[in-house]
N, C-alpha and C positions, 0 to 999 in steps of 0.2 A: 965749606960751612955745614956741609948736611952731615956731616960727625961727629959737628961741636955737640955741645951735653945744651939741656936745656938750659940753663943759668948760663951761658955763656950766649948764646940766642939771645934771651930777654936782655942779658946788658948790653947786647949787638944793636939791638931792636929801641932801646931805652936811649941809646949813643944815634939815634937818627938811619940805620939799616934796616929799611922797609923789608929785603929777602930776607932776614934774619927772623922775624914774625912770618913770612909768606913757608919758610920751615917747618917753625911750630904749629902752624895750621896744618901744612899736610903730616905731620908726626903725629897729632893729637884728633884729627877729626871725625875718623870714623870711631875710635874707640870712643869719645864723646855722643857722637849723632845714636851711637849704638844706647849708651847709659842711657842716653834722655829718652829714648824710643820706648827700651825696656821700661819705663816709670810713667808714661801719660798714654803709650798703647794706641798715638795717633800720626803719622808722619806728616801732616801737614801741622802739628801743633807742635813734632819735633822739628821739624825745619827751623817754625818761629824762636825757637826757646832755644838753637842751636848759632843762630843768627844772633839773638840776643845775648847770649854766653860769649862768645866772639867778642858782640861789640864790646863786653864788661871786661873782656877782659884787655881788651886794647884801651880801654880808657883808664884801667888803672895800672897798668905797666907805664903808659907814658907819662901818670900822674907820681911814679916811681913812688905807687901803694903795693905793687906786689914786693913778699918779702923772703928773701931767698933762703929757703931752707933745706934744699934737694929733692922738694917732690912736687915739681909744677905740675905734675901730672896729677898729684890729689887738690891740689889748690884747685885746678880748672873743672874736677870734676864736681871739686865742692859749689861752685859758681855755678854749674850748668844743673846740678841737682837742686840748687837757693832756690831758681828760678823756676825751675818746675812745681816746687813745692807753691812757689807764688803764684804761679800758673793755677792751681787747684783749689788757692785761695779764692782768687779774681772770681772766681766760675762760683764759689760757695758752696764748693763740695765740702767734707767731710775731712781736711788734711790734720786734723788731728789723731795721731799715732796713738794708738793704747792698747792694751796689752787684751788680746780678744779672747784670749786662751783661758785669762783670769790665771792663770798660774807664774808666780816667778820661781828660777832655780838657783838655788845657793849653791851647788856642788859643781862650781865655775869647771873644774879641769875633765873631771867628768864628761860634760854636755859637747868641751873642746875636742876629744879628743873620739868622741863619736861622731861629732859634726868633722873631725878630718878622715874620718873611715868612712863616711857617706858620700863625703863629698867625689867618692868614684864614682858616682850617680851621675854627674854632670860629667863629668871628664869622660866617661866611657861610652855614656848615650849620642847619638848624632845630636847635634847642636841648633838643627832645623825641629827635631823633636820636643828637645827638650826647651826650647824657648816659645813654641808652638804652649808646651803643657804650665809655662811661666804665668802665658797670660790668666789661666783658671783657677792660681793660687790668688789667696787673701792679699791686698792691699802691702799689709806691711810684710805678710808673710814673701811677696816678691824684690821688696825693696829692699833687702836685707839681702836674699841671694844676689839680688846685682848688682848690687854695693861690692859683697864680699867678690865672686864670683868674676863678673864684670868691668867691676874698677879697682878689683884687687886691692881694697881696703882694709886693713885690721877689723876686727868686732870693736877694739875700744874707738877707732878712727866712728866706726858707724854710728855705735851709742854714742859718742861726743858731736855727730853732725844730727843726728836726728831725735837729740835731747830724750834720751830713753838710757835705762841701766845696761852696764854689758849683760847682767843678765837675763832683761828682757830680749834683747838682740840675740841673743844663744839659745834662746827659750822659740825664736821668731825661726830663726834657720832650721832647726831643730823638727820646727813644726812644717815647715817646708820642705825637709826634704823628705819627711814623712807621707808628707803628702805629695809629692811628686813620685815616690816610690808606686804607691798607692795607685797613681797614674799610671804608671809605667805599668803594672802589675794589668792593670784593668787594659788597657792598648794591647800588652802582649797576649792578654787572652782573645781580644776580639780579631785582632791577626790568625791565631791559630783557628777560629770556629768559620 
């Protein structure tokens, strides 16, 4: 079973095959526990909100609401990101997303194809560093790298989950890896002195 695809699990699991779900938990959980961590910045709150993702998502697999389209892995991620966003609700913080830059960019392929020539920034820096330097970016400015980054999401996937333009989202990444550069730049001088 640990080689079935994930659609063959949930109808394993949906069919009364409790190992079938005990699968997709260990398949899905750390890259999960990871997204929620990277977005509320507190592991007792990611525990809860990892716990709660779980339980949502076994109560609509067996409510046979999940709907198979080949990417349970964005379905769950979408689930576990709901709930953090509600998570920041609850609390009455600020989860309203807006564009803090004041700028959108209309030169869609442009912004695309610098955001994939930057994105060596992340791939090539140690991955203790650069999630270390995640935590001192802006709000949206981090949600957006670990959307993309993390959960391996499209920008339209991202703008479509977090009700913003793709070109706010390009505009967002954009600005993040600016400033993570930025970081990096200022880290590697204080190493050398």
């Amino acid at each position: 079973m640990e080689l079935w695809s994930d659609s063959a699990l949930v109808k394993a699991y949906q069919e009364g095959n409790e190992h079938a779900f005990a699968i997709l938990l260990q398949r899905h959980q750390k890259h999960v526990y990871n997204v929620i961590l990277m977005i509320v910045k507190d592991k007792f709150i990611t525990e809860d909100i990892f716990q709660d993702t779980f339980m949502k998502v076994i109560t609509l697999i067996q409510n046979k609401q999940y709907q198979d389209e080949g990417r349970f892995s964005h379905w769950l991620i979408r689930i576990a990101y709901n709930l953090a966003v509600d998570y920041f609700r609850k609390i009455k913080k600020n989860t309203t997303i807006t564009d803090s830059e004041g700028e959108i960019f209309s030169q869609e392929n442009r912004f695309i194809e610098e955001q994939e020539a930057d994105t060596n920034i992340l791939q090539t820096e140690n991955e203790h560093i650069v999630a270390e330097l995640l935590k001192h970016l802006p709000n949206e400015q981090r949600e957006v790298v670990v959307l993309r980054h993390y959960a391996d999401m499209s920008f339209k996937e991202i703008a479509e989950m977090t009700n913003n333009s793709i070109n706010t989202v390009l505009g967002r990444m954009r600005y993040a890896l600016m400033n993570l550069r930025k970081m990096l730049t200022q880290q590697e001088f204080k190493t050398l002195n």
